[in-house]
C-alpha positions, -999 to +999 in steps of 0.1 A: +402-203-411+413-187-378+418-205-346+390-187-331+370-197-360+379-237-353+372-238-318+339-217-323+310-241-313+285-254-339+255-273-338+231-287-361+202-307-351+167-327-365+144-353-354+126-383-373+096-400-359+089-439-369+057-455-368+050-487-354+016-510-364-009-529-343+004-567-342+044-558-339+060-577-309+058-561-280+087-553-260+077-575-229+069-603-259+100-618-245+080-623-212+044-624-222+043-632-259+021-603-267+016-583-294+010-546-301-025-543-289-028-504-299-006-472-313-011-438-298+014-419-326+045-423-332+077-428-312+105-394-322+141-396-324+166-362-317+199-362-333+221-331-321+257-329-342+281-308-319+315-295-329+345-268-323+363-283-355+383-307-330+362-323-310+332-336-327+297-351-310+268-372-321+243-373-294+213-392-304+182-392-279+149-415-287+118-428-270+129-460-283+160-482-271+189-470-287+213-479-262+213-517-270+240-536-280+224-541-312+212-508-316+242-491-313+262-517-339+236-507-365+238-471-356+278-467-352+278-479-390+249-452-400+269-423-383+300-434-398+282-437-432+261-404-433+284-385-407+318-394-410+320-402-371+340-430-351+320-449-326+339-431-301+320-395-311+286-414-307+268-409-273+230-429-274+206-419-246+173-435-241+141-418-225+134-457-212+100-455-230+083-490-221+059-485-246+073-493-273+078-529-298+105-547-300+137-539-324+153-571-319+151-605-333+168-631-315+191-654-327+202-674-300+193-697-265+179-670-240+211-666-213+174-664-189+141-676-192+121-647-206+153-628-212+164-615-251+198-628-262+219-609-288+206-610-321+200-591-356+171-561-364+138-567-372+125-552-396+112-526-375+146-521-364+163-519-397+135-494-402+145-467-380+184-474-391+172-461-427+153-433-413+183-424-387+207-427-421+188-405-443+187-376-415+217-379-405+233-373-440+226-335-438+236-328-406+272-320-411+265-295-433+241-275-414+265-266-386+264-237-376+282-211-347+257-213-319+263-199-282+250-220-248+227-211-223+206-227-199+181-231-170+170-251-146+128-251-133+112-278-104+089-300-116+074-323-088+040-327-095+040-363-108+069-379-102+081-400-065+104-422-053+098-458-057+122-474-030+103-481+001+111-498+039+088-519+057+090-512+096+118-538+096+146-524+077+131-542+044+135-522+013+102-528-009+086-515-043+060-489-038+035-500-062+009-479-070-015-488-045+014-483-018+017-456-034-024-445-025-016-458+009+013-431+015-008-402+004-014-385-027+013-361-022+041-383-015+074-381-032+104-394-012+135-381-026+135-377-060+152-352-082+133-321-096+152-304-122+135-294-155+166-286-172+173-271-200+202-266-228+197-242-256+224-239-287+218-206-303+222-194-337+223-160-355+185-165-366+172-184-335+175-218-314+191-241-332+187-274-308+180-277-274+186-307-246+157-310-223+165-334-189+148-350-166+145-380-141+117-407-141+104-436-153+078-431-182+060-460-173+024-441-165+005-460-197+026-493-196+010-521-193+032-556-202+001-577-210-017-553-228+012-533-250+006-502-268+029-475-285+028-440-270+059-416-264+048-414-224+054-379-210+093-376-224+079-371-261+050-349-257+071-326-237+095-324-260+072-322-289+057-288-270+089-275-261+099-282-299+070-263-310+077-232-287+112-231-300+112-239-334+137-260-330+147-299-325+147-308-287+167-343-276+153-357-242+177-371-220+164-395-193+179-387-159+189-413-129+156-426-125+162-464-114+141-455-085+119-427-091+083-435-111+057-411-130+023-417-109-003-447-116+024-476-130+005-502-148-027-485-137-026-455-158-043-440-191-026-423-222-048-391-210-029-393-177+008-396-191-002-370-218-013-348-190+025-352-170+043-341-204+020-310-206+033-304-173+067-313-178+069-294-210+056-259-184+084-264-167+107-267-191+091-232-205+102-217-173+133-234-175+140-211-206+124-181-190+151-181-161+179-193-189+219-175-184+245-177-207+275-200-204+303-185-186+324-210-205+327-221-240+342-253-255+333-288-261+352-315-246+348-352-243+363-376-218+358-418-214+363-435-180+360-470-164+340-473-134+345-504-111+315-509-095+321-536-059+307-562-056+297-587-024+303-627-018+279-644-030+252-652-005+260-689+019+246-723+008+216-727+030+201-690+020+206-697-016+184-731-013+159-712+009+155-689-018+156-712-039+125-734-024+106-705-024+109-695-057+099-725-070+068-724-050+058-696-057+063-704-097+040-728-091+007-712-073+016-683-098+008-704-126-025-725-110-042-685-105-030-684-071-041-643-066-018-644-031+011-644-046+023-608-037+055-616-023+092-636-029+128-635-026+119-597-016+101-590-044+061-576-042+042-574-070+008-550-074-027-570-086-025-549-114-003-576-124-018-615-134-003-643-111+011-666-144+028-629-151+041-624-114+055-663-119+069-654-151+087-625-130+100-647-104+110-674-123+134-654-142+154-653-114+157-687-109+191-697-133+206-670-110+203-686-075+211-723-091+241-710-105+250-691-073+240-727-055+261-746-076+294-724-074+289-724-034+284-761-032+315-764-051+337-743-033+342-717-060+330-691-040+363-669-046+361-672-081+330-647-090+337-613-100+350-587-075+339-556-096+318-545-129+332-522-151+313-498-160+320-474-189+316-437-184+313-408-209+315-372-197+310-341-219+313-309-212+296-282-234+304-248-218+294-245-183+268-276-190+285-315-178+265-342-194+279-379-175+263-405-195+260-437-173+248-474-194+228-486-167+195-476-144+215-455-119+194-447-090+185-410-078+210-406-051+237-412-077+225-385-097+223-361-071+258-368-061+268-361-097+253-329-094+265-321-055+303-332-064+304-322-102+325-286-106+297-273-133+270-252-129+247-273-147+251-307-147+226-336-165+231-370-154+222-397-178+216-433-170+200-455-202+230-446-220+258-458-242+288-448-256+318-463-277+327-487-243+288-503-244+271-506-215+268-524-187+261-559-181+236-551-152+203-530-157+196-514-124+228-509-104+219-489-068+232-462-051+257-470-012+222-468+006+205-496-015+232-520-020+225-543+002+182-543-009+164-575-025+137-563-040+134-557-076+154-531-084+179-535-057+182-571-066+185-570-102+218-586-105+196-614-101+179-615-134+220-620-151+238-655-147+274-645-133+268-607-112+272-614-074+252-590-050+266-555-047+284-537-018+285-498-014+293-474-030+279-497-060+266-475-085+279-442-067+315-456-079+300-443-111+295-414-102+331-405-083+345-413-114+322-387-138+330-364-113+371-369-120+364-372-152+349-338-156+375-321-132+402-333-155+386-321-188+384-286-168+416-286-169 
């Protein structure tokens, strides 16, 4: 075999759908103790296999949550087992479906109320693990020489950021009836790339990566769950169908950007934003060019994300007081509570599930009390590391981030990276695991409270953050990439 023959890209690619049943645990049953109340089809899982005989990829994209801890564990050992592949050539990338069951039994105390601890499969989990084994086995030897292309198409019909300020300064949660009270047509800043990646073989399209950024969360509702692949999955499965070939979703920086009508909306009207999505990735192949570059390359980097003192004494019992208050008319019916610690909540919501909400936070602030009452103030963490994974497949850079990165750090990705095309990630993991944080926010929303802003309040040990927060994430993709340019 020639050199030129080793470092020729291949692909090969499939995708496996599982099927959940009315009566599984929901994946708020953590929080609600529901159960699967209905299932709209099946939830679909993309594997692409990447290689140029020395570096070797297994990217595996699903509407269901792959990028958990115990997830990946199970998965690492079915790649290495059907594949041949180290945890270290395994990148996992969720769409952030919400409707979907739970995977997960737990096994241990809750670190939180309401909050899943480590634990083992269920039996819907060990499920998919057989499924992801048996189509993974053939993948190696389907490779085949493919060349890159790609295109990019705006899709802003349905999609707006979240992230609100009252007249104060306060950052709030545009719910959807703030939402109705902005205007139909507003978006904020959001990001509007329909991107797409195609691998081309000698008889046709072999695999192609569809991206973009926002929360599938147009059918959820957490007290009443149902299964449905939200807009991700039926614009893939059109996009599929137009190209004969597997497509893998990847779920963009969307910690603050929403799909219209959260917790109000139908099946009809999430079905209706993949149709849409799915035309604009169509145009997206239309307007396709070839990759200037060819190649695959991989590169791993650790992130420190800042973070701030922890808040003084007399704030912390404030808060405190008022959360505990607040807990409490929650749970009697109470239908004002709307607002606390900087949190709002929609009426779409019930008040026991808004207390529910609130009182998660709760363990955070008495631990925070008790380490400022005594005096160990100095001794919380100073940073997070984060884990980043950055690939670059011809002139396409892929930066994986395991968190919920907000918009502005994926558009600085794609400002600062030196690639034409450039698909930022969050809901990720790689070999270095994710995050211990969900939502981490860009500089302009590190100082916010409300619920995405003010996440770190739902762990038991991560002080507020201070800019650049999650943007630290993305200087270092951006390094990363330069130096794999190299």
């Amino acid at each position: 075999m020639s050199a030129a023959d080793t470092l020729a890209l291949k692909a090969s690619a499939v995708t496996f759908a599982i099927q959940p049943t009315v009566g599984a645990a929901g994946a708020a049953h953590a929080v609600t103790g529901s159960a699967i109340a209905e299932v709209h089809g099946d939830l679909k899982t993309t594997v692409v296999l990447l290689s140029d005989g020395l570096t070797h990829l297994c990217l595996i994209t699903s509407s269901v949550p792959v990028q958990t801890t115990e997830m990946r564990q199970a998965i690492y050992g079915a790649v290495a087992e059907s594949a041949g592949l180290q945890p270290e050539q395994v990148i996992f990338v969720s769409s952030h479906n919400h409707c979907v069951p739970a995977f997960i039994e737990p096994v241990a105390p809750a670190p939180a109320p309401g909050f899943a601890p480590l634990g083992r499969l269920n039996a819907l989990g060990r499920e998919f693990i057989g499924l992801l084994r048996a189509a993974l086995a053939p993948l190696p030897g389907r490779l085949e020489p493919v060349t890159v292309e790609w295109g990019v198409s705006p899709e802003t019909r349905f999609t707006y950021n979240r992230r609100g300020r009252r007249p104060d300064g306060r950052a709030y949660f545009i719910r959807e009836e703030d939402r109705l009270l902005l205007g139909e047509d507003y978006r904020g800043e959001i990001d509007p790339d329909a991107s797409v990646v195609l691998f081309r073989g000698a008889r046709g399209v072999v695999a192609a990566l569809a991206h973009f950024t926002g929360h599938p969360v147009t059918a959820y509702r957490p007290e009443r769950m149902i299964v449905f692949g939200e807009y991700p999955q039926v614009a893939g499965e059109i996009l599929a169908e137009r190209l004969g070939a597997p497509v893998a979703f990847l779920q963009g920086c969307a910690g603050d950007i929403n799909a219209k009508h959260l917790l109000t909306g139908t099946v009809a009207q999430a079905r209706q934003f993949g149709e849409w999505l799915a035309e604009s990735f169509l145009k997206a192949v239309e307007g396709r060019r070839p990759s200037a570059r060819s190649g695959l390359r991989r590169h791993g980097v650790l992130a420190q994300i800042p973070l701030a003192p922890l808040p003084p004494v007399a704030e912390l019992q404030r808060d405190l007081d008022d959360i505990r208050r607040f807990v409490a008319r929650g749970r009697a019916g109470d239908e004002d509570t709307r607002e606390c610690v900087g949190m709002n909540f929609p009426r779409a919501l019930t008040p026991p599930y808004r207390a529910r909400l609130v009182e998660m936070v709760q363990p955070w602030y008495e631990w925070a009390l008790r380490v400022q009452a005594e005096g160990r103030g100095d001794s919380v963490l100073k940073s997070l590391p984060v884990a980043v994974e950055v690939v670059r497949i011809g002139d396409v850079g892929l930066v994986a981030l395991p968190f919920e990165p907000f918009v502005r750090t994926g558009l600085k990705l794609k400002r600062e990276a030196p690639l034409p095309c450039i698909l930022p990630c969050g809901y990720s993991g790689g070999f270095s695991g994710g995050s211990k944080c969900a939502y981490i926010p860009d500089a302009s929303a590190a100082d916010d409270r409300e619920y995405m802003g003010g996440f770190f309040r739902y762990t038991r040990n991560i002080p507020p953050y201070q800019a650049p927060a999650g943007d630290a994430a993305a200087t270092a993709g951006v390094r990363a990439l330069e130096e794999i340019l190299l």
